[in-house]
N, C-alpha and C positions, 0 to 999 in steps of 0.2 A: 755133490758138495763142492768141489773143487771150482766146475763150472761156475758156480754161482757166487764163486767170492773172486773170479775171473772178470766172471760180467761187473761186479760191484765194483771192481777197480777201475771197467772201462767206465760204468755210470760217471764213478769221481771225480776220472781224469775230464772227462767231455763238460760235466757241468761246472769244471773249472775254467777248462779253455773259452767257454761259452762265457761267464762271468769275465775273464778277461777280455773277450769280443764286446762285450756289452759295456765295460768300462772305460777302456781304449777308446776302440773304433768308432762305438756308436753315441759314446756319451754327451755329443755335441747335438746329437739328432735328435736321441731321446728329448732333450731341451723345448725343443720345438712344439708349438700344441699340437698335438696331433687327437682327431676323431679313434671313436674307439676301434671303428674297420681298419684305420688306417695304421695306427698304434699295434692292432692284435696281426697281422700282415706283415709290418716290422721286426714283432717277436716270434712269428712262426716261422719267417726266413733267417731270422739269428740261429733258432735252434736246428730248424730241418737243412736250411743250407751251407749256411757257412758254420756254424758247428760244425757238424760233420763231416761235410767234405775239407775242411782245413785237417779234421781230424785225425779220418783216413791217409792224409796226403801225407802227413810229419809220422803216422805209421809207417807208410810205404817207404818214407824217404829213409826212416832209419832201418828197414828190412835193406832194404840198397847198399847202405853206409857200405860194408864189407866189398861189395862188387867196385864200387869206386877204388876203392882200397887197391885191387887186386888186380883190372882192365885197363886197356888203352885207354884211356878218359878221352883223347882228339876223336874217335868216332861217337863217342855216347856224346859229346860238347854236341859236335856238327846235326845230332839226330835231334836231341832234346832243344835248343833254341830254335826252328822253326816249328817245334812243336810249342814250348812256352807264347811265341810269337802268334800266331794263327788262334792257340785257344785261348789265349788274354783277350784277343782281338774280338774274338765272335762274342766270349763273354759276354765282354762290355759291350759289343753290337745289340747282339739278342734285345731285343725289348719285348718285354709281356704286355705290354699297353696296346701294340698292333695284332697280337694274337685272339683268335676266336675264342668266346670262353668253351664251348668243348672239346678245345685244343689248349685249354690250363696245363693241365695234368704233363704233357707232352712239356710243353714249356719249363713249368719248375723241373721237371727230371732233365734235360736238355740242360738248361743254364747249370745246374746242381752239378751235374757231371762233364761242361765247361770250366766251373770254378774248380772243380775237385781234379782235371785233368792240369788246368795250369797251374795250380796251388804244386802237384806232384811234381812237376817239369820243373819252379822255380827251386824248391826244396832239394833238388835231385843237382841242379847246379849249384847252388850257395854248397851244400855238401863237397863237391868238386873244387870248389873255391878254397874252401877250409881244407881238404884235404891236400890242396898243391900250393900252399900257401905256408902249412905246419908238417912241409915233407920234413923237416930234421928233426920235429917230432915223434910222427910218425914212425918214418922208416925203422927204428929200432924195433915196433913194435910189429911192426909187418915182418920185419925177418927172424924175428922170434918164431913167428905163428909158421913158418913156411919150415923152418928149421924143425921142430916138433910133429909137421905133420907127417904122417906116412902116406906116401899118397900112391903107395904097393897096396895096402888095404883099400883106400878109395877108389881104385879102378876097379870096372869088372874083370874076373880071371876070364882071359878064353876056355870056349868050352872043349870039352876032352876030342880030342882030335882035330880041335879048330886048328892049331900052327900046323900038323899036316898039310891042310887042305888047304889052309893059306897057300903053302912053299909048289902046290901044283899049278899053279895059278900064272 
């Protein structure tokens, strides 16, 4: 039961984000006459691509939030924009129009998981941005959270006789 009203919420959230892709971004396109191959292609990459890997990405990006919070942000900066850089790039490189059609299949998952890697990467810096931008914000709130924790229970205890065997070492 729980499951299922789990998934109901992600249904929701996704064919909302999708209704905002579709009103936003693509509402100008939509416009355009389009055939019905080319129309039902439009709508299957709204929902199969960019729905979801936008999806997953402002998931991931908010599982993250906390690790921003908490890390050097100067090594994740320097990791994550040649990452956002390179898979923006190939993205919009990738063309399906030069690909084999029994190399489709390859192609949509390829590009899907292009859009869904740079979607993550930019997500993961505007986070970065916002968090060192709203430090006088924040930081109250981070030294709450460090103050309450016990981070005696968070580690593992060594095991019985591990600090012996350490000290011969």
């Amino acid at each position: 039961m729980p499951n299922s009203i789990v998934s109901d919420i992600i249904l929701i959230m996704k064919k909302y984000l999708e209704n905002i892709i579709r009103k936003l971004l693509f509402k100008d396109f939509f416009e355009i006459e389009l055939t019905g191959s080319e129309k039902a292609t439009a709508e299957e990459s709204i929902s199969d691509k960019y729905t979801s890997g936008l999806f997953s990405s402002i998931l991931l990006g908010l599982l993250s939030f906390p690790t921003v919070l908490f890390i050097d942000v100067s090594i994740l900066v320097s990791v994550l924009i040649p990452i956002t850089m390179v898979s923006g790039t190939a993205w919009f490189a990738v063309s399906l129009v030069n690909i084999k059609k029994k190399f489709e299949s390859f192609g949509n998952d390829l590009t899907k998981d292009l859009f869904r890697s740079f979607c993550t990467s930019l997500i993961m810096l505007s986070l970065i941005a916002f968090a060192s931008l709203n430090i006088g914000f924040l930081s109250p709130i981070i030294t709450a959270i460090f103050q309450n924790l016990d981070f005696g229970r968070l580690l593992p205890r060594p095991a019985k006789g591990g600090a012996r065997l350490r000290q011969g070492f």
